[in-house]
Backbone as numpy.savetxt, mean C-alpha at the origin, in Angstrom:
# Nx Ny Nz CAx CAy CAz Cx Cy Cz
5.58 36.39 -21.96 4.86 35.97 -20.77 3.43 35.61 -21.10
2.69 36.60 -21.78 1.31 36.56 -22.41 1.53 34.97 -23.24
2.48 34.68 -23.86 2.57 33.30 -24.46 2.33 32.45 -23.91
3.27 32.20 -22.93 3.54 31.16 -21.75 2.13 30.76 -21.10
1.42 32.00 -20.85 0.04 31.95 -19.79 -0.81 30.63 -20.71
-0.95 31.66 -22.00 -1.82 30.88 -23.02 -1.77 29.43 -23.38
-0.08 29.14 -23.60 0.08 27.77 -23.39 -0.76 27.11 -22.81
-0.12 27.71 -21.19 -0.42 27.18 -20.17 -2.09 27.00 -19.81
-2.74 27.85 -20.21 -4.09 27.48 -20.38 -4.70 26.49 -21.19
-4.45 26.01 -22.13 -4.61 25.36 -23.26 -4.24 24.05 -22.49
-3.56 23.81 -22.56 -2.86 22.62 -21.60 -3.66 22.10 -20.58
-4.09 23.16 -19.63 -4.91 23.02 -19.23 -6.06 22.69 -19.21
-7.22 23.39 -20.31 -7.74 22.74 -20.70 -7.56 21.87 -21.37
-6.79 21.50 -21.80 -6.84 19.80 -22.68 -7.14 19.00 -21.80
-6.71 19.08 -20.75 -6.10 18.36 -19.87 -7.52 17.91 -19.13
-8.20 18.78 -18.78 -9.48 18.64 -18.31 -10.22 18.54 -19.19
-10.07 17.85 -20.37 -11.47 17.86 -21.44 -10.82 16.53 -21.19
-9.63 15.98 -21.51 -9.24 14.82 -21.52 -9.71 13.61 -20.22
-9.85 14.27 -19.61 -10.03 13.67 -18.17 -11.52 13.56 -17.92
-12.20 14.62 -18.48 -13.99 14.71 -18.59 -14.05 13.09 -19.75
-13.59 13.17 -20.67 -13.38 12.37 -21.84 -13.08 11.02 -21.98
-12.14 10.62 -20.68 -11.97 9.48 -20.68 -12.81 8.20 -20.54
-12.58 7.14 -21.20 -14.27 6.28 -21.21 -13.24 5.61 -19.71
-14.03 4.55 -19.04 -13.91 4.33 -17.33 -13.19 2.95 -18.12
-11.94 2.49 -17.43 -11.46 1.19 -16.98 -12.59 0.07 -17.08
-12.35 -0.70 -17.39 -13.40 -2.07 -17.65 -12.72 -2.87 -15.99
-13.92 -3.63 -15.37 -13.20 -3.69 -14.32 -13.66 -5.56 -14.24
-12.57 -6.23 -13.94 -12.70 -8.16 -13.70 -11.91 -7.80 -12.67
-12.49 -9.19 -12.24 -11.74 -9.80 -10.67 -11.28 -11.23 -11.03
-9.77 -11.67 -10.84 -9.31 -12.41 -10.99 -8.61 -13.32 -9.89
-8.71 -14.88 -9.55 -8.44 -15.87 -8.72 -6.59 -15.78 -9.04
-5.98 -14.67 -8.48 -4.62 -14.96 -8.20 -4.13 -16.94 -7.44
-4.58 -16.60 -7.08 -3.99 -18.23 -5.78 -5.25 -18.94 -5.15
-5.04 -20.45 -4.97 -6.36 -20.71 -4.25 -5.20 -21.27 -2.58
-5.54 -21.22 -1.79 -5.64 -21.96 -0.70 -6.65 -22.66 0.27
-6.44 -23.60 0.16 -7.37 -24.77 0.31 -8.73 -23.86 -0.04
-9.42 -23.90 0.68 -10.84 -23.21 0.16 -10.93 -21.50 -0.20
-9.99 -20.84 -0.04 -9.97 -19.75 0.21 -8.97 -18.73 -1.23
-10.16 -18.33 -2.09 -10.04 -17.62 -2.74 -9.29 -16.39 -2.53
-7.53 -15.98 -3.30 -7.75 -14.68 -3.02 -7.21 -14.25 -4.44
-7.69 -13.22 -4.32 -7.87 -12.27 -5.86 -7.91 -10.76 -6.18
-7.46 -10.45 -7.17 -6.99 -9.17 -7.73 -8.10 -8.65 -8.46
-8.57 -7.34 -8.13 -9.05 -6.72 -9.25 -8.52 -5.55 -10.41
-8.86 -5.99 -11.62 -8.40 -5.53 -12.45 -8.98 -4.63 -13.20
-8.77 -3.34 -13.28 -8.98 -1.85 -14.09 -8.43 -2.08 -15.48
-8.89 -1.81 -16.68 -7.84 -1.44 -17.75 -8.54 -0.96 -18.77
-7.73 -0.43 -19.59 -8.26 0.31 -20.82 -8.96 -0.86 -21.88
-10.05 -0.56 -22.84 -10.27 -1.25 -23.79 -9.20 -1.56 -25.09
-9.06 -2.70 -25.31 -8.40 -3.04 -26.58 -6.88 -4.02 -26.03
-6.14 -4.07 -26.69 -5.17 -5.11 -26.78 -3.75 -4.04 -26.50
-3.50 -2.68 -26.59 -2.28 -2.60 -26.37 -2.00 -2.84 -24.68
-0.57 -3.17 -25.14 0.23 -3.36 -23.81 0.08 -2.06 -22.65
-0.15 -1.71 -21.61 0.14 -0.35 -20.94 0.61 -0.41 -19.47
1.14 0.73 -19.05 2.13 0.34 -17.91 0.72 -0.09 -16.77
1.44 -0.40 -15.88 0.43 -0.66 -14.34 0.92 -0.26 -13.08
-0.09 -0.12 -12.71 -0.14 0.12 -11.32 -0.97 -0.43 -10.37
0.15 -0.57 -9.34 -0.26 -2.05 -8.16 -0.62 -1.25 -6.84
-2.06 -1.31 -6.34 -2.75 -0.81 -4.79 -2.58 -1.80 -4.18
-2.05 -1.84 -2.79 -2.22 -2.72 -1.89 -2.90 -1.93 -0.49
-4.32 -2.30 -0.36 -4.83 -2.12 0.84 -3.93 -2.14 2.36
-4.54 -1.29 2.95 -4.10 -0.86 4.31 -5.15 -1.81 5.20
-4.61 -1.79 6.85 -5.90 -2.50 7.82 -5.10 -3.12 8.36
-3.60 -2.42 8.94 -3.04 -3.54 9.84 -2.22 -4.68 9.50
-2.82 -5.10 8.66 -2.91 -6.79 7.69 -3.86 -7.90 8.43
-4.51 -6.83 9.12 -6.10 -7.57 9.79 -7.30 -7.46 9.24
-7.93 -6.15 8.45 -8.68 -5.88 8.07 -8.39 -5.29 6.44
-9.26 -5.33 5.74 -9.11 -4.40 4.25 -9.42 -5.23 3.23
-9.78 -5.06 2.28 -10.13 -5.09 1.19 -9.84 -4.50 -0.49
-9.35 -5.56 -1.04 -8.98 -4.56 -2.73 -10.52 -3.50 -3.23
-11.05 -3.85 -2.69 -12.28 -2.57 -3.28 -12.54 -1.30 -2.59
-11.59 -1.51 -1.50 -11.24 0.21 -1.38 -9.91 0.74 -1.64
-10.39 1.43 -2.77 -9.51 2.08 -3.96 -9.69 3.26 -3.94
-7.71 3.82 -3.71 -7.74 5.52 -3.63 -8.31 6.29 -4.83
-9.24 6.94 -5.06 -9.97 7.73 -6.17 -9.06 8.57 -6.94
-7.96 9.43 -6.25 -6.94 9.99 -6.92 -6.43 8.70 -7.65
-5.69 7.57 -7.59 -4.88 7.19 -8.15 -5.88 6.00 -9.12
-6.85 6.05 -8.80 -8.09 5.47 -9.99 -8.21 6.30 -11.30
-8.29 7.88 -10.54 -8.67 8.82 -12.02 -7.11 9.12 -12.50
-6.14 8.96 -11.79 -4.68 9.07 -12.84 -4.62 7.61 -14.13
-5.11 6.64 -13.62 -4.91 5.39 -14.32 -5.67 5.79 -15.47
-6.99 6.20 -15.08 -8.44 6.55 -15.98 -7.82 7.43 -17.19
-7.19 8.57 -16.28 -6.55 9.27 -17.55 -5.42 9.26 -18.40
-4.73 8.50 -17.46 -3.27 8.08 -18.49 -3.44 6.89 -19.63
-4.56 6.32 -18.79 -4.80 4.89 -19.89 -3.74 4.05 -19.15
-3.77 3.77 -17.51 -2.52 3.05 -17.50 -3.43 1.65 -16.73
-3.45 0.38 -16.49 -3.99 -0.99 -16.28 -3.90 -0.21 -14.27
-4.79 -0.45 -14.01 -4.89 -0.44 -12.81 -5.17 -2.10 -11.89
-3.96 -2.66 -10.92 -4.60 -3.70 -10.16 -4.75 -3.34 -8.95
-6.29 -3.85 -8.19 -5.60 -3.47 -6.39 -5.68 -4.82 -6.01
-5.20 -5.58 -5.15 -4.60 -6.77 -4.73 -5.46 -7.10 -3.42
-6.20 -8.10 -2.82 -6.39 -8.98 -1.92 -5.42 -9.77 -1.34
-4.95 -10.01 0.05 -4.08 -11.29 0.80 -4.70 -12.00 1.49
-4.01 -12.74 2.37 -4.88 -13.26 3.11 -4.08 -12.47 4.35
-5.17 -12.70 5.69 -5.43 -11.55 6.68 -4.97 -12.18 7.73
-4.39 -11.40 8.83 -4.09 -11.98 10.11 -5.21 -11.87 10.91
-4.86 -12.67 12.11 -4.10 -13.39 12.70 -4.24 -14.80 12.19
-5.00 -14.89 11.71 -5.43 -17.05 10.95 -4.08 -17.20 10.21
-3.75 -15.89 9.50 -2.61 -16.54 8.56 -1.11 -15.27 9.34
-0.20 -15.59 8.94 0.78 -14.91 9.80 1.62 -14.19 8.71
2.84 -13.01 9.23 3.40 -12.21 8.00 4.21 -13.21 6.88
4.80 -14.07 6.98 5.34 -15.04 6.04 4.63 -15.14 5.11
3.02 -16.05 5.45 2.18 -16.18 4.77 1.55 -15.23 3.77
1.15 -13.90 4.21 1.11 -12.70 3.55 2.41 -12.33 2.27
3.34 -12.23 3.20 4.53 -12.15 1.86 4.50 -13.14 0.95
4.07 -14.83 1.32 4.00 -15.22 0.18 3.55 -15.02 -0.77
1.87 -14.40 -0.45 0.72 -14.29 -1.42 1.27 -12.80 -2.60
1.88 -11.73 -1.64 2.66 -11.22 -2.25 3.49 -11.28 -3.34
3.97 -11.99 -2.93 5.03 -12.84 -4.63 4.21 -13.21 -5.52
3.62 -13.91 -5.00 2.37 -14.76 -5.47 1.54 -14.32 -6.44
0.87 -13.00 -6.13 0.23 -11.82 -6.23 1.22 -11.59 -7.83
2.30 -10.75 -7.78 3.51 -10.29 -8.59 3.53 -11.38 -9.91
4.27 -12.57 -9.57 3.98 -13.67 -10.24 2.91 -13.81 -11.04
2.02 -13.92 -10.65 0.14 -13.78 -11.42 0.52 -12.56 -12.23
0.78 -11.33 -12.14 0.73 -10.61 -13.11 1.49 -10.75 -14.31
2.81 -11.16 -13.80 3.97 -11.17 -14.94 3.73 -12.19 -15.69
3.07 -13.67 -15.30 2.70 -14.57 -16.40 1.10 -14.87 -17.12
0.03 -14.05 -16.25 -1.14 -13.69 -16.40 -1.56 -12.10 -17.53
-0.79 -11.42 -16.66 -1.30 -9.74 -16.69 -1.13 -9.60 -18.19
-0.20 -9.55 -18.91 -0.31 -9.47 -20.52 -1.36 -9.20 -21.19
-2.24 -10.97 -20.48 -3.54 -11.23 -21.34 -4.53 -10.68 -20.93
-4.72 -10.66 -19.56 -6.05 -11.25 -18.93 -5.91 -9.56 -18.68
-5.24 -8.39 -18.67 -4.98 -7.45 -17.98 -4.33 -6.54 -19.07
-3.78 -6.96 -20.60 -3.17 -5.92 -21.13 -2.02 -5.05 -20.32
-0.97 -5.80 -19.27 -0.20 -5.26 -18.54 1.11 -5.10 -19.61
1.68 -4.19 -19.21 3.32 -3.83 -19.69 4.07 -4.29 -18.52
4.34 -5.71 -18.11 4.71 -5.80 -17.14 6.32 -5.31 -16.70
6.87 -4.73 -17.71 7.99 -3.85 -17.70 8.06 -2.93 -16.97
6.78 -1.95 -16.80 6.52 -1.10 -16.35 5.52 -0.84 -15.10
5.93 -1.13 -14.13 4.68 -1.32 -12.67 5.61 -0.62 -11.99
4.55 0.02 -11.34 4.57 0.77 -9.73 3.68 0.81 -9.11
3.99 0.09 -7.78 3.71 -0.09 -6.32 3.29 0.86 -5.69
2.19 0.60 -5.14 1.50 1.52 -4.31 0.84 1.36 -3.44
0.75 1.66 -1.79 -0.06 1.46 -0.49 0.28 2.23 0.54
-1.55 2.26 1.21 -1.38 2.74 2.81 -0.82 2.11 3.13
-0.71 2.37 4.75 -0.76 2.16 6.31 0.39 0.92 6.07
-0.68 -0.53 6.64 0.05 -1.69 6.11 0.01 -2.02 4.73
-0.54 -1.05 3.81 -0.41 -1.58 2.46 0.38 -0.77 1.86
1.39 0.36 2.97 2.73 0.83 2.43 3.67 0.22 2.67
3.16 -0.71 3.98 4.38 -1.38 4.42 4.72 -2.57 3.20
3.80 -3.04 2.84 3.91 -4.16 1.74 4.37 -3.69 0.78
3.78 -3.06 0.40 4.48 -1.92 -0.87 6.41 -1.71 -0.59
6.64 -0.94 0.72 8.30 -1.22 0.39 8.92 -2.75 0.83
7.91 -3.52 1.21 8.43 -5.09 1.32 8.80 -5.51 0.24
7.50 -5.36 -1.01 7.71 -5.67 -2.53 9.00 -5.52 -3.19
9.08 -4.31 -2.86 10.77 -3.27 -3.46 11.95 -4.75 -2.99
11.54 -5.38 -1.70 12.94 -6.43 -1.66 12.93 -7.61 -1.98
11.48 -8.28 -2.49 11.07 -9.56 -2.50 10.50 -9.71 -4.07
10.02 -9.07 -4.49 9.56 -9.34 -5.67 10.59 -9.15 -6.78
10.40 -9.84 -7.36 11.16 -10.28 -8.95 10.53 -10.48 -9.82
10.55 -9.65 -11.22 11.52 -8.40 -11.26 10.91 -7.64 -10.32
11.73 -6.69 -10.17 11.62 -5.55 -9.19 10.39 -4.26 -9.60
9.71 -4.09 -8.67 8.97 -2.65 -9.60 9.69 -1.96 -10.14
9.56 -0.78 -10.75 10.25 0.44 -11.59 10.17 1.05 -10.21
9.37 1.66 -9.46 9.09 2.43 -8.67 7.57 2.29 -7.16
8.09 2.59 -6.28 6.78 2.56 -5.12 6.54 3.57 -4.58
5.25 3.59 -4.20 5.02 4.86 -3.47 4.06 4.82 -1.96
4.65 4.77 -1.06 4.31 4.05 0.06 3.93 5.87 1.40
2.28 5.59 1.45 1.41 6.62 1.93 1.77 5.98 4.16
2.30 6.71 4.70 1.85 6.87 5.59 2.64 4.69 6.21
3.34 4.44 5.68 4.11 3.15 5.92 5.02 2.83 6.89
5.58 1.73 7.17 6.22 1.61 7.71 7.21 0.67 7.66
8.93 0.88 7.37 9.85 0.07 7.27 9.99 -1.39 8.41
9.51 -1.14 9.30 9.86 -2.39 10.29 8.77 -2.69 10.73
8.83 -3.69 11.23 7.64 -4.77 12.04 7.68 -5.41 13.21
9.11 -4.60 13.31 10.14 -5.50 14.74 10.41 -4.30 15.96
10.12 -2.71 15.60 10.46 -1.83 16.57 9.57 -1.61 17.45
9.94 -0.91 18.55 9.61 -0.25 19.61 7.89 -0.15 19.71
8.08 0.69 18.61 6.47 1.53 18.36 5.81 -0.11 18.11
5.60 -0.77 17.81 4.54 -2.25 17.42 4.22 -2.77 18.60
5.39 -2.47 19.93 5.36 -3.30 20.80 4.59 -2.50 21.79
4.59 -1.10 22.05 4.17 -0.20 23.12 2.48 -0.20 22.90
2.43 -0.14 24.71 0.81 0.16 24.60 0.22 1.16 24.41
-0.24 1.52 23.49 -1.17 2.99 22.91 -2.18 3.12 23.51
-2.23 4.33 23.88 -3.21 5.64 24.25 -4.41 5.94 22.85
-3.50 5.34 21.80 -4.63 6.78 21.14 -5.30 5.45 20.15
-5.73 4.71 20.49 -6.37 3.19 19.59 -8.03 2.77 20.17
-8.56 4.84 20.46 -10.24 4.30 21.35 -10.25 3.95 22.39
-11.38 3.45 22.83 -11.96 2.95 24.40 -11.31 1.80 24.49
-11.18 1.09 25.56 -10.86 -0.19 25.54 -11.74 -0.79 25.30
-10.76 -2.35 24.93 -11.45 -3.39 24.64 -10.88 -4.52 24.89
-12.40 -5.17 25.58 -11.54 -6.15 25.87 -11.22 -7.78 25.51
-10.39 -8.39 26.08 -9.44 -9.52 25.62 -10.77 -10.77 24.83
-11.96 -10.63 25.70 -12.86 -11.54 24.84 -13.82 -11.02 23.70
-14.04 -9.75 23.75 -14.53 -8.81 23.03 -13.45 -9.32 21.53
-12.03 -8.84 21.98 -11.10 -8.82 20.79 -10.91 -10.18 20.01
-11.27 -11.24 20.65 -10.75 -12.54 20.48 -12.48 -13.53 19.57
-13.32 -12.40 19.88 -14.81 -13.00 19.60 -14.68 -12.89 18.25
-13.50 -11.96 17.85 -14.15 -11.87 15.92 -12.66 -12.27 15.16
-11.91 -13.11 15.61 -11.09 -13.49 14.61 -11.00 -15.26 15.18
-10.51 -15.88 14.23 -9.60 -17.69 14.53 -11.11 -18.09 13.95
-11.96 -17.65 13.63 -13.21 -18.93 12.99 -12.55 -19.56 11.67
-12.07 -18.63 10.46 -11.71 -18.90 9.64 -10.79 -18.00 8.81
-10.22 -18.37 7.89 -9.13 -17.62 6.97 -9.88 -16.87 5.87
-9.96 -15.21 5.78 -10.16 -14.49 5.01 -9.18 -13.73 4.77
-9.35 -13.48 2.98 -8.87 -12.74 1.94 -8.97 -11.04 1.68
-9.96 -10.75 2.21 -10.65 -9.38 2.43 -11.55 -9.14 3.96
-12.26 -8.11 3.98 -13.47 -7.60 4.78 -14.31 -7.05 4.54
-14.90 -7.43 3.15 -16.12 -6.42 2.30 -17.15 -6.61 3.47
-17.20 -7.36 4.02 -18.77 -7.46 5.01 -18.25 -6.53 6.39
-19.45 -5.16 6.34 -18.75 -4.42 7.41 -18.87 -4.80 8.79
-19.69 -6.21 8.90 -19.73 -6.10 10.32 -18.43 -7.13 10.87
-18.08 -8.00 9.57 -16.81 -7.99 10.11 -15.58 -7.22 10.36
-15.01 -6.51 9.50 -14.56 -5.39 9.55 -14.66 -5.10 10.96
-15.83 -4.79 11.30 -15.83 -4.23 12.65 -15.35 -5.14 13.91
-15.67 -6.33 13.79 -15.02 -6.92 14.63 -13.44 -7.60 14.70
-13.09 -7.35 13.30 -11.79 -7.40 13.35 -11.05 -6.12 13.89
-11.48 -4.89 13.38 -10.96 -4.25 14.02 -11.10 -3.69 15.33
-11.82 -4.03 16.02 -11.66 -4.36 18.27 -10.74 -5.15 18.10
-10.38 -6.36 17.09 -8.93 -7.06 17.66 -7.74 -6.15 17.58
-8.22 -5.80 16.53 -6.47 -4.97 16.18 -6.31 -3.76 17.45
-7.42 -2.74 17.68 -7.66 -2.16 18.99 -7.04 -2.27 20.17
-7.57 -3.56 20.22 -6.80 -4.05 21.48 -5.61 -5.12 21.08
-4.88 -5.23 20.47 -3.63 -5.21 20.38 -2.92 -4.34 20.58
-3.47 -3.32 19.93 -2.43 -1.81 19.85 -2.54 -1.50 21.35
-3.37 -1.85 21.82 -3.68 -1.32 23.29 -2.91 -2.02 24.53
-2.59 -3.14 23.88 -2.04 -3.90 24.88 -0.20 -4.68 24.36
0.10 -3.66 23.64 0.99 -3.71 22.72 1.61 -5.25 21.89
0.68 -6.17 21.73 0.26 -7.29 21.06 0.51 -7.47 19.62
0.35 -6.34 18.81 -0.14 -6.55 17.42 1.48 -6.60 16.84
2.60 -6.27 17.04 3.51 -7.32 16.02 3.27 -8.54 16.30
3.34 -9.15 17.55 3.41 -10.86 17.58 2.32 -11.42 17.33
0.77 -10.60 17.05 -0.31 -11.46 16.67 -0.43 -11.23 15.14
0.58 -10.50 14.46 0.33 -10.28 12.99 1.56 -11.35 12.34
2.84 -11.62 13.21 4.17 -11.93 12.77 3.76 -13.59 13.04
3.63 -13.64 14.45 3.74 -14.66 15.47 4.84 -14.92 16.16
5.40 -13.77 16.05 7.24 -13.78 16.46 6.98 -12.92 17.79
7.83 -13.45 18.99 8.23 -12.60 19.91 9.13 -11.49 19.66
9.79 -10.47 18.85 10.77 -10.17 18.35 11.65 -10.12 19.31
11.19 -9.75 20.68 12.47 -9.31 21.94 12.83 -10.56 22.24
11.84 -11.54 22.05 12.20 -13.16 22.74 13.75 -13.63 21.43
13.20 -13.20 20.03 13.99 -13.94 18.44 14.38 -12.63 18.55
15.27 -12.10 18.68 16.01 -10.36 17.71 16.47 -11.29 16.54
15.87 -10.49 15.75 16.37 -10.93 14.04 15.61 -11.72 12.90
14.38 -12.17 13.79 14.05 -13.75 13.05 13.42 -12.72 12.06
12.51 -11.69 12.23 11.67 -10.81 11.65 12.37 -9.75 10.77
13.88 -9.99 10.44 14.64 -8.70 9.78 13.81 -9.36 8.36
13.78 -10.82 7.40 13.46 -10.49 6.03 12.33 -9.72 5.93
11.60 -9.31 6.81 10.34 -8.82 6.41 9.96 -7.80 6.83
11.55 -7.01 7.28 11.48 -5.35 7.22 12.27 -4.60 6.59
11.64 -4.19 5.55 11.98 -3.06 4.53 13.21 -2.44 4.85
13.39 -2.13 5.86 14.15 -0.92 6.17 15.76 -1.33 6.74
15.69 -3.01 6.76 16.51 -3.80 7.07 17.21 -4.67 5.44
16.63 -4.42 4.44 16.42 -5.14 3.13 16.83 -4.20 2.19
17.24 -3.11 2.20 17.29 -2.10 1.20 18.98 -2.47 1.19
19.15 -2.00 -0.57 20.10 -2.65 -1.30 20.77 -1.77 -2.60
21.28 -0.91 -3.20 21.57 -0.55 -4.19 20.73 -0.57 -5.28
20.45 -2.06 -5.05 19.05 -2.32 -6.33 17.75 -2.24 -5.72
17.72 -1.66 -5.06 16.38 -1.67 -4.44 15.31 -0.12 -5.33
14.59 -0.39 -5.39 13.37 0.51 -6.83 13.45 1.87 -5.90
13.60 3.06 -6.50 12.96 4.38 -6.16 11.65 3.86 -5.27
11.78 5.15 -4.26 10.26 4.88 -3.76 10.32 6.57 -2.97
9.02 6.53 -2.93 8.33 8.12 -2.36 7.46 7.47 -1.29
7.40 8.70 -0.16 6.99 8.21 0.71 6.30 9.67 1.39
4.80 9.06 2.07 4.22 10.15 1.98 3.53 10.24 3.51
3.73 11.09 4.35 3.64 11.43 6.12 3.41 12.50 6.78
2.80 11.97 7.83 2.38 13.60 8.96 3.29 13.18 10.10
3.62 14.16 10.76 4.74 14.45 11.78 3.88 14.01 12.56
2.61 13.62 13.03 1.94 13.95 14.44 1.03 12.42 14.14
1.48 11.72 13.47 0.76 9.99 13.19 0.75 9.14 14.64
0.00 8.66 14.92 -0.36 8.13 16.30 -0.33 6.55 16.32
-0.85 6.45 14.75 -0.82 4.97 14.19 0.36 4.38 13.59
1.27 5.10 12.92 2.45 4.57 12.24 3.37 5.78 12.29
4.54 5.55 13.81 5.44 6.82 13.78 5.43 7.82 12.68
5.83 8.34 12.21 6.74 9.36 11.64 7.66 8.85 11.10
8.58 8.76 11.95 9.80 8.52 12.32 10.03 7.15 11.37
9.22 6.24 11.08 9.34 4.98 10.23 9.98 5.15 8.98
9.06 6.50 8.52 9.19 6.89 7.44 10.55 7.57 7.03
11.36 8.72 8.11 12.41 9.19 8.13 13.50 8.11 8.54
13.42 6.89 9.26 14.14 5.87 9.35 14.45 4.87 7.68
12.95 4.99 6.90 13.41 4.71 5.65 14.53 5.06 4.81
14.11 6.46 4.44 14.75 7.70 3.87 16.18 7.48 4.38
16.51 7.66 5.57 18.01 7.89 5.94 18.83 6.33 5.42
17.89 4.95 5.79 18.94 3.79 5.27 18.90 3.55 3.42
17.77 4.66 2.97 17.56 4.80 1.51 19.01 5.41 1.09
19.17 6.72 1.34 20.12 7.61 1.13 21.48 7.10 1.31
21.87 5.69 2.68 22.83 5.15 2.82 23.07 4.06 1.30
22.32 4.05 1.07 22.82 2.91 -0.17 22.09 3.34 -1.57
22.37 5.35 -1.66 22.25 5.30 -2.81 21.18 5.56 -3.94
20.39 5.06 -3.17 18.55 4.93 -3.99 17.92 6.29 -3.64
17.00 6.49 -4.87 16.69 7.21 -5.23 15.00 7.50 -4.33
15.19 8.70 -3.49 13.58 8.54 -2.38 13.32 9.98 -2.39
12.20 9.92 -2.12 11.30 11.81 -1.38 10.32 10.92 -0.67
11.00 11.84 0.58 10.03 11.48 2.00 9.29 13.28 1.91
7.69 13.21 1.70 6.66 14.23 1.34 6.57 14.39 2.80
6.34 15.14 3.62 6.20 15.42 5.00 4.72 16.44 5.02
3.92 16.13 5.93 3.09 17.36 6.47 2.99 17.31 7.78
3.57 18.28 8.28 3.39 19.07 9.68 2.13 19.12 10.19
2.29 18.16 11.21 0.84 18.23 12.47 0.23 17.31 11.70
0.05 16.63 10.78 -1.06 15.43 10.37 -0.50 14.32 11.08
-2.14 13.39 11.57 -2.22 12.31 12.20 -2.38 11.62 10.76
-2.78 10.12 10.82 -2.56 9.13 9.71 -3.37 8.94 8.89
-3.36 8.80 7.97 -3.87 9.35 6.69 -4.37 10.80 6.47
-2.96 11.03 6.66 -2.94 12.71 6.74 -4.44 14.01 7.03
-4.86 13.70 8.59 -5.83 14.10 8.75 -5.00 15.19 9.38
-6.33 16.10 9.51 -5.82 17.46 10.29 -4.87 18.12 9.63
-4.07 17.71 8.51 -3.11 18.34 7.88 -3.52 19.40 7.15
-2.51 20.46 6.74 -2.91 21.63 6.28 -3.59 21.23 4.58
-4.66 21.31 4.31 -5.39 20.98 3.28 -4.63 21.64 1.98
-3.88 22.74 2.03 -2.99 23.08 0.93 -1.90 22.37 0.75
-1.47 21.59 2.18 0.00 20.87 1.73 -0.50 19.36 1.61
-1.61 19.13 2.00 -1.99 17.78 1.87 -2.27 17.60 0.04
-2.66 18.74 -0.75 -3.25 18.77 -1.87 -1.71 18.54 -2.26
-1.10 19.07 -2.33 0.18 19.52 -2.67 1.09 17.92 -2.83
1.02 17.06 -1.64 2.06 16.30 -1.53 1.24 15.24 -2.63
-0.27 15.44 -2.07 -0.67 14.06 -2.90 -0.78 14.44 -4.55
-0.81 15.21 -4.89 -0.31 15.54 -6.02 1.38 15.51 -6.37
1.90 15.67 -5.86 3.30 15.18 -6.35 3.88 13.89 -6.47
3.04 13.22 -5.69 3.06 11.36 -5.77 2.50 10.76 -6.77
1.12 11.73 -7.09 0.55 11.10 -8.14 1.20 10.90 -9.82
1.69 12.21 -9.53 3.13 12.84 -10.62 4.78 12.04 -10.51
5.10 11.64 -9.73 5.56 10.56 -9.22 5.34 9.03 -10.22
4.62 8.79 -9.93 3.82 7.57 -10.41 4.08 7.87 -11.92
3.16 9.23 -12.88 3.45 8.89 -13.97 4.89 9.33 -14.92
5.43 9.53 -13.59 7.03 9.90 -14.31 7.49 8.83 -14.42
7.32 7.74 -13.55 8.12 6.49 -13.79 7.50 5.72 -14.73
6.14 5.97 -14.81 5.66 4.59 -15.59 5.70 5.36 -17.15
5.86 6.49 -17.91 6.38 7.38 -19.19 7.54 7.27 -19.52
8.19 7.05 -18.78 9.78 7.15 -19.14 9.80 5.90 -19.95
């Protein structure tokens, strides 16, 4: 037992000298796609030197109204930092100017750029990638799992959601702030087509649109452009949870029972059509957390996001 401890200390410290030790990711930003004037682009983390190493793909959260690749989860920055693994987080282009089609394209798009880019420009193992996002950048994340070719190894989708077509997109929410209203919401989007929201005062006015969408239960058809109740179906390629397949990549999935912004229930609706065909999932649960696992019990919140992170480098080691 006295052995085991000692190991286990040692290990430990390695582990944390290693991590004190690590020199930081070199970081470029790269022009994935142009559309007409509108730059959008990936930034790229990676180790110094020429070997090949696995990667890992962030896709920002915000609805698919708001967000930016430069807000990057810090846990899954310092796993890259320490594994030595190529870190990308990804830019799209944003609704409502551009619609979900459009987004999934850039998506591919996005994928594509790495597998014939990433080698060089990125030192990618493009053999080896796993997918990773909030909110709407979990939802993209298990979109990826059906659209992209090759397929990730693995995703890990925080707080997501399989559909774009249910109930919950369409209902008017209570819990989305004060109101706001219809010219208020309409004053900060349609000027032009952006890729991000690094400037916070847009940000801010994109998000009163999204606000009052949620508020007025708007925001699938101003993100899709689809009536879904008017089309049942037109919107199935571009829900996850409708797309899952035998070959569809492992994925982990990570939730609070008490989410106000993206059911619960999305997530356990995953899991159950996962399990129907086979594939390999852990739906991480915390009791009583709202979205992005707030209010959650800070021991199980440590807990889950640590097992995702572990997650991640099980697939990309193997």
């Amino acid at each position: 037992m006295l052995k085991q401890s000692l190991l286990w200390l040692v290990c430990v410290l390695a582990s944390a000298t290693n991590a004190q030790s690590a020199e930081p990711l070199l970081k470029s930003t790269h022009t994935y796609k142009t559309v007409g004037a509108v730059a959008v682009e990936a930034d790229v983390y990676r180790p110094a030197g020429s070997e090949r190493r696995p990667v890992v793909v962030w896709i920002h959260g915000g609805a698919l109204i708001v967000g930016s690749k430069s807000q990057v989860p810090k846990q899954i920055l310092e796993l890259c930092t320490r594994e030595r693994f190529v870190f990308v987080s990804l830019d799209y282009r944003l609704a409502p100017e551009v619609k979900l089609p459009e987004i999934a394209t850039d998506l591919k798009d996005a994928f594509a750029w790495l597998q014939s880019k990433g080698p060089d420009v990125a030192g990618a193992d493009t053999r080896r990638v796993v997918v990773t996002g909030g909110s709407a950048g979990g939802f993209l994340t298990m979109l990826s799992g059906a659209i992209v070719e090759p397929k990730p190894r693995a995703l890990v989708a925080y707080w997501g959601y399989g559909d774009i077509d249910g109930d919950w997109t369409r209902e008017k929410s209570t819990h989305h702030g004060a109101a706001v209203s219809a010219d208020e919401a309409l004053a900060g989007v349609g000027l032009r087509v952006l890729a991000n929201t690094d400037d916070p005062n847009e940000a801010k006015r994109r998000g009163a649109f999204y606000r009052y969408q949620r508020q007025t239960g708007g925001w699938s058809r101003a993100v899709t452009g689809v009536d879904a109740l008017a089309e049942p179906g037109k919107l199935d390629a571009y829900c996850p949870v409708k797309l899952v397949s035998p070959k569809y990549p492992p994925l982990l999935m990570v939730h609070g029972t008490a989410d106000t912004d993206v059911p619960y229930a999305c997530s356990v609706n995953m899991a159950r059509e996962l399990a129907k065909h086979g594939v390999q999932h852990e739906l991480l649960t915390v009791e009583g957390a709202e979205h992005g696992l707030r209010d959650g019990d800070p021991k199980r919140v440590a807990e889950v996001n640590s097992r995702a992170i572990e997650f991640i480098r099980e697939q990309l080691v193997r």
